[in-house]
N, C-alpha and C positions, 0 to 999 in steps of 0.2 A: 540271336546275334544282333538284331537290329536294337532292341530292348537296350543291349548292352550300349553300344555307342551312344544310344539319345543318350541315356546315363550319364554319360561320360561327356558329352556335348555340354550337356545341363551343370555338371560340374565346373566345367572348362568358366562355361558363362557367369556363374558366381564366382567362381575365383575373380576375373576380371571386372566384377562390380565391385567386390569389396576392396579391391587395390584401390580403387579410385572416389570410396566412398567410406563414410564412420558414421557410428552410431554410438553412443556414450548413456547408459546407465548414468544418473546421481541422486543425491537425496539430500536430506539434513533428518535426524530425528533427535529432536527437541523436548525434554518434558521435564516439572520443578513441582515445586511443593510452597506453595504459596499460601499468606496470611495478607487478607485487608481488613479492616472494621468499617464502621461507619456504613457497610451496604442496605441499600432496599429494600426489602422482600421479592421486591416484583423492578419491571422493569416498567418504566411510565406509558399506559396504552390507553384507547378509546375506552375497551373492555374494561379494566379499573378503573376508570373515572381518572386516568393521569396520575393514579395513587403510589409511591413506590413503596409507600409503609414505614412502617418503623424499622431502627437501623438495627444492625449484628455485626457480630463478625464472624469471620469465615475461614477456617485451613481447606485447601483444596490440593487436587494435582490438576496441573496444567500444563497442556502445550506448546510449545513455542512461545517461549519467555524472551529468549533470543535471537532468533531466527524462528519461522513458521516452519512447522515437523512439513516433510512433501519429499514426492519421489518425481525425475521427470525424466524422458528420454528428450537427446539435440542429434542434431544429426547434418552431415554436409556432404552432398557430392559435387564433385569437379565437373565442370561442364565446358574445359576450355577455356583458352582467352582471358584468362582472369575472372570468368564468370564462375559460379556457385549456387548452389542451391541448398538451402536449409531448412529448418523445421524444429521446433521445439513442441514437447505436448509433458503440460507440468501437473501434479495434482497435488492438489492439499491437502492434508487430513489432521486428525487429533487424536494425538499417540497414545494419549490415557485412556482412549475411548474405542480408539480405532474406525470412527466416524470421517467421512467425508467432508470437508467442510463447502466454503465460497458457493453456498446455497445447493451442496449434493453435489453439484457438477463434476463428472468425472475428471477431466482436466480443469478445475477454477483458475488456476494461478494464471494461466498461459497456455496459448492453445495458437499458434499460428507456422503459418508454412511461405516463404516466400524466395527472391533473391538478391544475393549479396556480389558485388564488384568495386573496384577501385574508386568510382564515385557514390557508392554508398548504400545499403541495401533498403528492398520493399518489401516490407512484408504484411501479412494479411489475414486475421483473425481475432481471437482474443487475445490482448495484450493491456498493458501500462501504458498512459496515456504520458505525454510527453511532456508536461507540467510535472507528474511525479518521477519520471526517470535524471530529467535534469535537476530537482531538487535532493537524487540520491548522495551526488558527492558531497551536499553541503547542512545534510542533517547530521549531529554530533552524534546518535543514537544508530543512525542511517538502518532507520525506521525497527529497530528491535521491537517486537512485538506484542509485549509485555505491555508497559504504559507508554505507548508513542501513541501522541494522539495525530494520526495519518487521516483518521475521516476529518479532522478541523484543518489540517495545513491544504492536502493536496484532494479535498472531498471525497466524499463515497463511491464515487463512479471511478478512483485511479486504476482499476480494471474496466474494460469496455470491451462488450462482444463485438462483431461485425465489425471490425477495426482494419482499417488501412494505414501502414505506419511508414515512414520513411525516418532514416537514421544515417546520418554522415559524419564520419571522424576523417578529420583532415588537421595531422599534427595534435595541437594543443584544442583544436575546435572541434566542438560537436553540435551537430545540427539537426534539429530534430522536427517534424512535423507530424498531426495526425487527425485522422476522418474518422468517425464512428458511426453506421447507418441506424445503429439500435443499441444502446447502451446496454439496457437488460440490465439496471439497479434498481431495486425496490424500496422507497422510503417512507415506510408506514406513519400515521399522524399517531404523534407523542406527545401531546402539549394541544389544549383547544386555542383553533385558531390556525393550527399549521397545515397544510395543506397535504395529502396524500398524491406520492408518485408512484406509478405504475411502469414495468418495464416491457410495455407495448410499443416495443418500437418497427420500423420497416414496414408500416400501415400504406396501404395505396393511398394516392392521393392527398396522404400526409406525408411527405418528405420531411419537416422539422421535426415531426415527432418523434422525442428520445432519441435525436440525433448531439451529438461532442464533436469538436473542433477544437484544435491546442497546437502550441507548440514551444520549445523550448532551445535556448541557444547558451552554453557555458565553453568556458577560453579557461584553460588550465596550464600553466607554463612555469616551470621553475617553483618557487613556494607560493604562488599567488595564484588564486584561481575567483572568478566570478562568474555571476550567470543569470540568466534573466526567461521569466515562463510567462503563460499565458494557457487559461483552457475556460471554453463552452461548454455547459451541458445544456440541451434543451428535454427536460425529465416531461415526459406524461403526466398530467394534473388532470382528471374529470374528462374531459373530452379534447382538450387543450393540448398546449406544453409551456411550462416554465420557461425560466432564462436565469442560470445557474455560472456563473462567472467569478473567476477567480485569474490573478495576474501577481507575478512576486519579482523579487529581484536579492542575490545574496551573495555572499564572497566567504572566501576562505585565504589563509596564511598558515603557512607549515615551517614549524621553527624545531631548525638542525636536526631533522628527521627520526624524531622523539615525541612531538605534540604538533598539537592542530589545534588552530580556533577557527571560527567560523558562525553566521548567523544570518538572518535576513528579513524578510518582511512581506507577507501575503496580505494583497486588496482582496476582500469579498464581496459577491453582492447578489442575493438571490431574489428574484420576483416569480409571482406565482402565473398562471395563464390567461391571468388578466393582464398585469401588469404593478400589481400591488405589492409592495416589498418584504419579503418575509423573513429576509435577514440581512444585516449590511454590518461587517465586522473586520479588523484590522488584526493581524495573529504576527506577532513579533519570535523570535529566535535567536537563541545566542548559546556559546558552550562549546567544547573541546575534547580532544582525544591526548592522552599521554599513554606513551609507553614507559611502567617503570622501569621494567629488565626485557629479554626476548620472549621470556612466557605470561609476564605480568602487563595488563593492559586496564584503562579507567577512560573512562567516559563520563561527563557533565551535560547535563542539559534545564537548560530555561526557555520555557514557553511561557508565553502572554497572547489572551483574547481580550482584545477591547472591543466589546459586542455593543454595540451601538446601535441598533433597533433588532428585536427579537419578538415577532411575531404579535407588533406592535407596540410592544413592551421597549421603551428608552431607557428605563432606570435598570437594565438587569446588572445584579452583580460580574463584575470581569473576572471570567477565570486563570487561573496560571496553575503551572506545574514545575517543581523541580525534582528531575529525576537522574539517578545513581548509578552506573554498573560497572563492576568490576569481574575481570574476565581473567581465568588461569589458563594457560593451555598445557597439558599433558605431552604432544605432540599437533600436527599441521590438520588432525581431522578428530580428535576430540578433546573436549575442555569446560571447565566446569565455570560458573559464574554466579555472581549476587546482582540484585537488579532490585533498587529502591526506588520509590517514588512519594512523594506527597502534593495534594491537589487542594489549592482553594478555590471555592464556590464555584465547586463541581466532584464531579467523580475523577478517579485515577483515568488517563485517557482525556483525560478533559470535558465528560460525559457531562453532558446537559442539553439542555432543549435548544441549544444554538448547532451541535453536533448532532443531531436527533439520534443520540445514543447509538451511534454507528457501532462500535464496539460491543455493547451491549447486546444491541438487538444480533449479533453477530456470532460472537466466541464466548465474552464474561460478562456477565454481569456487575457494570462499577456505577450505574446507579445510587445518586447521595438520597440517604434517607429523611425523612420530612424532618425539617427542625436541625437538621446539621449543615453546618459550609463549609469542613474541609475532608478529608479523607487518603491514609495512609496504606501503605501495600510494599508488600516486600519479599522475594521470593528467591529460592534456590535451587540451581537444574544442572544440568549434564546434558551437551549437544555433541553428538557426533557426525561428523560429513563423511560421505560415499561417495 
């Protein structure tokens, strides 16, 4: 008899959690059938001599052309008063493969738990740092996966573990700041000369080491919107840390709620743990969204690097990209899409030794092969949302 009541106690008690509490399943899976030429053999490392080989071309299946394939649970309980509590734990993976990606990590994408009130939420973990959450609304692309070159605009660290974030929406304003104790990004040397980072961060007695600091503020109102970033990394070098710096400023205009333009302009400036500069570059943006009809959607983008010292190097070629996509939808959770791109003096992505092959060393391989400076890619998928 007693058995029975706890029972039924214990029921009682879940029932009255879950009134007051959710928990939400989502996903995206993502994957296309892709053609580039012009690739590498190899991707530029120590190990080869920096060699990426002679070029090919390539049909492959890929992942997240569109969106990154991932599954993640969010979740909120009511805590009174206007307070809240939430939690997000996202993971990435690659749906042709069924591999784990963002370096294995079970949750890469996003991984934190904090709370949320009328003045704004804290939360705390791994997340997107605040340089790339405020440059979302104003990339034409708004970061498609495919050839968005995301390690060149908002650098390789726009994920960071041990992250403290604060987020305020107040009206048309968003305010954003954030703290990173240990980034935990790895940036192997690709190119002699460049310096290798290590994701040893939260060492005693080193407090800078592979520590990030950023933040970001955008004002969105009517068809105009602007917005303006900033972020730190200080990456692990040898025994040291870098100083990894990046600041932008961009705007957008939405005309009769059909198209968008929009573009902007990121400062670079990377020094190594001495203090010696291993990159200092200027990455320009511009390009637009139209809707032809309610299922048919196009997207334009132009990217520009004017790399102005590259690991000593003053004369390196500026790379640019201009890339394509065109999106159908079937219904509100899946839709099929084209996604083109072409790149000079570099890889699709904008892959070269000013981006130390972030992409590359990553998901694909868009490494230019010795003796070529531009390189084309073009691909066709099917994403569906949960």
């Amino acid at each position: 008899m007693k058995q029975t009541i706890f029972a039924l106690a214990a029921v009682c008690a879940c029932g009255v959690a879950s009134a007051q509490s959710s928990v939400t399943l989502y996903g995206v899976a993502d994957v296309n059938i892709e053609y580039v030429n012009k690739v590498g053999a190899a991707v530029p490392s120590a190990a080869n001599g920096f060699n990426p080989g002679a070029g090919h071309g390539v049909v492959r299946e890929d992942s997240g052309g569109y969106s990154g394939s991932r599954w993640g649970l969010r979740g909120t309980e009511d805590l009174g008063g206007g307070l809240k509590s939430i939690f997000v734990l996202e993971s990435g993976f690659a749906l042709d493969t069924g591999a784990q990606q963002q370096g294995g990590r079970i949750f890469g994408r996003q991984a934190f738990v904090g709370l949320d009130s009328q003045y704004g939420q804290v939360t705390f973990g791994r997340q997107y740092h605040s340089l790339f959450s405020t440059l979302a609304n104003f990339i034409p692309a708004r970061y498609a996966t495919q050839y968005e070159p995301v390690g060149v605009i908002a650098g390789a660290n726009f994920r960071e573990d041990n992250t403290v974030k604060y987020t305020g929406v107040f009206g048309g304003l968003t305010a954003q700041a954030n703290m990173s104790f240990g980034v935990g990004t790895t940036l192997p040397q690709v190119t002699p000369g460049m310096p290798v980072s290590g994701s040893t961060g939260e060492v005693p007695g080193q407090f800078r080491r592979d520590s990030a600091y950023g933040a970001g503020l955008s004002y969105l109102s009517g068809p105009f919107g602007v917005g303006a970033g900033y972020d730190q990394w200080n990456p692990t070098i040898g025994t040291g840390s870098g100083t990894f710096k990046k600041a932008a400023v961009m705007g957008s205009y939405a005309i009769n709620g059909t198209a968008k333009v929009m573009g902007g302009y990121r400062w670079g400036q990377n020094k190594d743990q001495n203090g010696n500069l291993i990159l200092r570059d200027d990455f320009y943006w511009v390009g637009g969204q139209y809707r032809l009809s309610s299922a048919l959607d196009f997207t334009l983008e132009y990217d520009y690097q004017n790399v102005k010292n590259v690991g000593g190097n003053v004369h390196a070629a500026n790379p640019w990209q201009l890339a394509l996509i065109a999106d159908y939808s079937f219904s509100k959770r899946t839709d099929v899409y084209l996604t083109m791109a072409y790149a000079k003096n570099a890889g699709l992505a904008m892959e070269s030794a000013a981006s130390n092959y972030a992409t590359s060393l990553t998901v694909n391989n868009y490494a230019l092969a010795n003796g070529q400076s531009s390189m084309f890619g073009a691909a066709i998928g099917i994403r569906h949302i949960f």
